[in-house]
N, C-alpha and C positions, 0 to 999 in steps of 0.2 A: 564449507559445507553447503550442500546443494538442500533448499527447505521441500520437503514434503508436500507434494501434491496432494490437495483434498480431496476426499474421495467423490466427490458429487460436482466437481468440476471438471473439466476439458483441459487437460495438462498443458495444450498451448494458450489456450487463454488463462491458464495462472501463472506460467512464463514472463509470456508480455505483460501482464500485469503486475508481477514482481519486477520486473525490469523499470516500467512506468513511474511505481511508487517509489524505486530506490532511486533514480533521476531528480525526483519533486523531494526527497528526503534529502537530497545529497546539494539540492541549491538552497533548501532553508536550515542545511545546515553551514552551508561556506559563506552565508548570513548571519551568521550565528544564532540560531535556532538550536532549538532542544528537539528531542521526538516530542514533546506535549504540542508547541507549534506548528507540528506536519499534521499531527492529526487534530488539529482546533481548524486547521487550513482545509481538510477534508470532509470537517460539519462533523466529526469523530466526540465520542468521549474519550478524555484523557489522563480518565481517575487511575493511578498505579503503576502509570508505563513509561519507564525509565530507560530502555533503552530502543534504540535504531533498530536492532533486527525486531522486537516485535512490533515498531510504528510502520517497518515496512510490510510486514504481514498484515498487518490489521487492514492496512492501507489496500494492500493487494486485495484481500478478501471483499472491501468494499467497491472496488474498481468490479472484481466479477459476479456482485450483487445489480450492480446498476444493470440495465434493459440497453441490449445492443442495439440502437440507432443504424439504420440499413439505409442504402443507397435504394434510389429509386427504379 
């Protein structure tokens, strides 16, 4: 199941951005990491969140929160 584009974001930058977070999810978990780990590794709260699809959302959403850095 393909997640839902928010509505106040640019659908490719919440692509790449779900792509990004499930990469960084998918090494601290073949580490053995929990989702509370991904998102302690992201500066996240990780009061209630139990699984991977939403450590990779959450993750996403703050990837397309951060301020895009531009070439000069």
């Amino acid at each position: 199941m393909t997640p839902s584009v928010p509505d106040h974001l640019n659908p490719i930058q919440w692509h790449q951005a779900v792509a990004v977070s499930r990469q960084e999810c998918a090494r601290i978990f073949r580490d053995g990491g929990a989702p509370h780990d991904a998102l302690v590794a992201f500066g996240l709260s990780a009061t209630g969140v139990t699984s991977w699809e939403r450590a990779v959302d959450l993750i996403a959403a703050e990837i397309c929160a951060r301020p895009v850095k531009r070439a000069a």
